[in-house]
N, C-alpha and C positions, 0 to 999 in steps of 0.2 A: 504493500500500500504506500510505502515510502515513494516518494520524488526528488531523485537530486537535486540539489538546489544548489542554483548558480552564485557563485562567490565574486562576482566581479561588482557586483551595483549594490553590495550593504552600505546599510546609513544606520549609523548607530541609532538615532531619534528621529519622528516626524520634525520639520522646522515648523509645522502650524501646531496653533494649542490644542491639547488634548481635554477634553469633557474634564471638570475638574469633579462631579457628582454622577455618582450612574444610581440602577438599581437594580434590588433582586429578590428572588420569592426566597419568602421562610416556610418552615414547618411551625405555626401557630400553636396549633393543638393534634395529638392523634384521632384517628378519625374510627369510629366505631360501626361496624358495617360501610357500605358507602359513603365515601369521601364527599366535602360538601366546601363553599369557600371559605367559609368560617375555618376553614383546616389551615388557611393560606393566610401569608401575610406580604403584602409588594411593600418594601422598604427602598426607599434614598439615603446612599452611604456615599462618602467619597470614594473617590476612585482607588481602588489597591495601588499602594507604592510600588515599582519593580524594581526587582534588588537584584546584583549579579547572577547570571546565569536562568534570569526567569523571562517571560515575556508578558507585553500587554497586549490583551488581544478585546476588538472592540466585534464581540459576537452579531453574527449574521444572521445563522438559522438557528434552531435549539430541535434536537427528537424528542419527544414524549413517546415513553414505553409503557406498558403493563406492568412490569414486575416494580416499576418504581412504587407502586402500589403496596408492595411487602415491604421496604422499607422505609414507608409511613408508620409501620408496626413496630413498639421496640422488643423486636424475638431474632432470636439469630439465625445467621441464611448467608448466604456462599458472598452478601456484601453486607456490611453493617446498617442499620439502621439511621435513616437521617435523624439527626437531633432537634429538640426544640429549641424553637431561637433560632436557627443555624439555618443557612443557604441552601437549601437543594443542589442536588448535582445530577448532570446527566451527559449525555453526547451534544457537541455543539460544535459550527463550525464557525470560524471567524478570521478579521484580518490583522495581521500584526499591526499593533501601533508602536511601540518600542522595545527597540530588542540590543543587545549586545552579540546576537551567536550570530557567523557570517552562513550559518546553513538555514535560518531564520530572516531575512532581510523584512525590511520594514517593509511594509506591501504586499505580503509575501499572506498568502491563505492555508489556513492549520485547521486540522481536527482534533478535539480534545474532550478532555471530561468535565470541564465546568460552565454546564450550562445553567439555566434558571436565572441567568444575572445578561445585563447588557454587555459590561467589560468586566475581563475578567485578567487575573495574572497567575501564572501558570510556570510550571517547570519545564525549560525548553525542553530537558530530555523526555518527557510527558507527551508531547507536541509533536502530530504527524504531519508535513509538509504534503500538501495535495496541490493537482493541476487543477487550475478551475477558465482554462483556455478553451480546451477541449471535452472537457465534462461541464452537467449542469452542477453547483456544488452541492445543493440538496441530495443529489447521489450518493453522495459519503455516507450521509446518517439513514442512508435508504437500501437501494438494491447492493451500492457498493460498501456501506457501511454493516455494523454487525446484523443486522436483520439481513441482506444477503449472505451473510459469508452462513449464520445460521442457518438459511433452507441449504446451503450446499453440505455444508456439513451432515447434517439431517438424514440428506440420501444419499451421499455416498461412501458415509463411514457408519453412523448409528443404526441407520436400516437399509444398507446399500438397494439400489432401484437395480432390476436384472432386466432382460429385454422382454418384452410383453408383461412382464408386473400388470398388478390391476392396485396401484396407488389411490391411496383416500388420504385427503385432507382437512383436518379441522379448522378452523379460522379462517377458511382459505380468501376470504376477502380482506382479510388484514393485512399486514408487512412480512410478516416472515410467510405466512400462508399463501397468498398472491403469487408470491416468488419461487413458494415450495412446488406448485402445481404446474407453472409453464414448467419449472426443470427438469422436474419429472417425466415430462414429454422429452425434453430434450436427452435425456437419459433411456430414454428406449420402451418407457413403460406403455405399456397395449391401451391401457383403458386410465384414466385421469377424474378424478370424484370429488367435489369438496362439498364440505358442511358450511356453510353459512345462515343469518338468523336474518329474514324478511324474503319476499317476491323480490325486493329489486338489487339483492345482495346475490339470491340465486340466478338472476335474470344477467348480472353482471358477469360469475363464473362462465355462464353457457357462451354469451353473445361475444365478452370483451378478452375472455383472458381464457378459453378454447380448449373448459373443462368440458370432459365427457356427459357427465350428471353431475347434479347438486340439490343437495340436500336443506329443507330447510327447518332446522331445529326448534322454529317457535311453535311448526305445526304439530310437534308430539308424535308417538310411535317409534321413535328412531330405530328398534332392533327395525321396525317392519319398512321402511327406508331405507337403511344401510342396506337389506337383504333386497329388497328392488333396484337401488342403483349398481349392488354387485353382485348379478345371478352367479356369479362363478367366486365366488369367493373375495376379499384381500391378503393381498401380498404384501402391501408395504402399508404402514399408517402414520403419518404424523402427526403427533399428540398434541395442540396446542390449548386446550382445554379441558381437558381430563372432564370428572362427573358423569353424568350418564350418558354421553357420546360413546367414551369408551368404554364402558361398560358394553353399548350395543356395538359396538366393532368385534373388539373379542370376540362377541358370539358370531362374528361372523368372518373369521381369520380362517388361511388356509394353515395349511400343517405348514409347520417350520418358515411362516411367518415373519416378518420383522417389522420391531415396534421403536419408536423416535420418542422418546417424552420428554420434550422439551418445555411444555407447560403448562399453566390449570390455570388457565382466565377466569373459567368459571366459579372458582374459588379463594380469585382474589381478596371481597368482597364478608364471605363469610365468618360470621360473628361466633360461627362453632363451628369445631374441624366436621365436615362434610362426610358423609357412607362415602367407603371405597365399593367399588364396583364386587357387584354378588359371585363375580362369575371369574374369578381369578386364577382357581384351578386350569380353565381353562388355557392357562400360559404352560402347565406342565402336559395337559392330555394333546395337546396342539404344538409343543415343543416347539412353542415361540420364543422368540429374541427380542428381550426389551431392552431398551439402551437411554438412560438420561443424557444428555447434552448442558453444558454452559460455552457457551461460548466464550464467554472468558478465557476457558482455560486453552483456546485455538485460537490465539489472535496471529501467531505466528504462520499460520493457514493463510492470511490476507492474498500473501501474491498470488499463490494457486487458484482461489475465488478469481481474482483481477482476473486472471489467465484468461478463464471461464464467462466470465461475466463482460466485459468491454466489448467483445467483438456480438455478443446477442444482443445489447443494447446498441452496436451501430449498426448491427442488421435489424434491427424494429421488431426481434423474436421473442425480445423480453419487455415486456407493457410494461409499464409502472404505475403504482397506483398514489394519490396522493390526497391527501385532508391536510389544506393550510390553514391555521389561524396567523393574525397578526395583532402583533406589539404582546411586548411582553406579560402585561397583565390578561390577558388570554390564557395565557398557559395554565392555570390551574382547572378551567372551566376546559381547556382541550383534555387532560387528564380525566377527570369525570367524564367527559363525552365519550374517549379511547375506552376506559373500561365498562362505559351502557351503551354499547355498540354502536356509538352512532359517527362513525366514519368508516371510511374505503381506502386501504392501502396502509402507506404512512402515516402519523400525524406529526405535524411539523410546526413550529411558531416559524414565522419570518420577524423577525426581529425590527426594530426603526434604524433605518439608518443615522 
């Protein structure tokens, strides 16, 4: 994912003046069942001082994920808990406003992890230098950001796709699920299936993004849907909502199966740990493969994604899907929107310039 960067045109500081006040969202209060704004606090600080070796970066776009959702909770999980009082953090992209490293120049466009703020300052070693010539930048924290590197991981290490697979996918109108389901095809799989909740989330799988079937979860029955959209069984499933989806998958796996559980959207939310699936045996009499995923721990994956990923985004074979809000007091209400389903693809802030 790295971009070398050219060494000839650093400038230590912008010459114009820099915002001398930004701002950023806090963690208020935890939030009990679903999150609400009252969980959110948008505060005006001065700008972070940057001190050798660090950069200023004056944020462009911000991701909003799901899982940020679990560390609104304070319970422990593969990231710590954001704290009260304290700045949210997330995926952002932004432009250097001052910097000291000549692989950093001022001008110069990075992805990083402190988003929820307008500017932000950062450890350049932290700090990934991207093209934004050639790419749109919103890509980083999208197809080429961990939400794609996630659907490739997905299917071809946690439940490798084999040729004619009969792949299903959960969320598949989300970010990682969107992306899981073209790949899929492109990975050789015979029949392509995703789960989404409304007519015009299924309507969107069939017409835009050139699933086989799709399912629509609000309408109930799912053993008896999965079993309609896949007369011949699943082969491959990607989990991004656990609850009773998977539940109805399982029962309809083939033998020696493989399963991606990368997530439980639908239990983000919940104010008591949720019934696991009744049918669980079922992973021994079916002698399926389940595999959890973080992406975190594959970031070192990026170039191989890039590999994969650049030349289907410049042949038009990978859609992209996208939900922007703007300015940064949005962002808490896109979070509540991202987990009561009400967008399509990424959800992204665009930031004010």
């Amino acid at each position: 994912m790295t971009t070398s960067a050219s060494r000839s045109s650093t400038r230590a500081e912008l010459t114009a003046p820099v915002a001398t006040h930004t701002r950023e969202v806090r963690l208020a209060r935890r939030p009990h069942g679903e999150p609400s704004l009252d969980d959110f606090a948008l505060a005006e600080v001065p700008v972070p001082v940057r001190r050798p070796g660090q950069l200023l970066v004056r944020n462009t776009w911000m991701s909003v994920d799901p899982y940020m959702r679990g560390r609104m909770d304070d319970r422990d999980s593969y990231l710590p808990p954001f704290q009260l009082g304290s700045v949210l953090e997330g995926s952002a992209l932004g432009e250097v406003l001052g910097s000291d490293d000549p692989a950093f120049p001022v001008g110069s466009t990075v992805v990083h992890f402190a988003g929820w703020r307008d500017h932000a300052v950062i450890d350049a070693v932290t700090a990934t230098r991207v093209d934004v010539e050639h790419i749109t930048p919103q890509m980083y924290l999208g197809p080429l950001g961990t939400t794609g590197l996630t659907a490739h991981l997905a299917l071809t290490e946690s439940a490798p796709v084999r040729r004619g697979d009969t792949v299903l996918v959960s969320s598949a109108a989300g970010a990682v699920g969107s992306v899981a389901g073209q790949l899929a095809r492109a990975l050789g799989a015979g029949r392509v299936i995703g789960s989404a909740g409304g007519p015009d989330k299924v309507a969107l799988l069939r017409d835009e993004l050139g699933f086989d079937a799709a399912i629509d979860h609000r309408l109930g029955d799912l053993p008896g849907q999965v079993a309609a959209a896949a007369p011949d069984g699943v082969d491959v499933y990607v989990d991004l909502v656990g609850g009773p989806m998977l539940e109805a998958v399982l029962g309809t796996m083939n033998a020696n199966g493989r399963i991606a559980a990368v997530g439980a959207v639908s239990e983000y939310n919940a104010v008591e740990p949720p019934p696991g699936p009744r049918n669980l045996y079922t992973i021994a009499t079916k002698r399926l493969s389940v595999r959890g995923l973080l992406v975190t721990d594959h970031l070192d994956r990026f170039p191989a994604w890039f590999a994969v990923a650049v030349p289907l985004l410049e042949a038009g074979t990978l859609v992209t899907l996208e939900t922007v809000r703007h300015g940064l007091d949005s962002a808490p209400q896109a979070l509540i929107d991202l987990l009561a389903g009400r967008s399509r693809g990424k959800m992204l802030v665009a930031l004010a310039s």
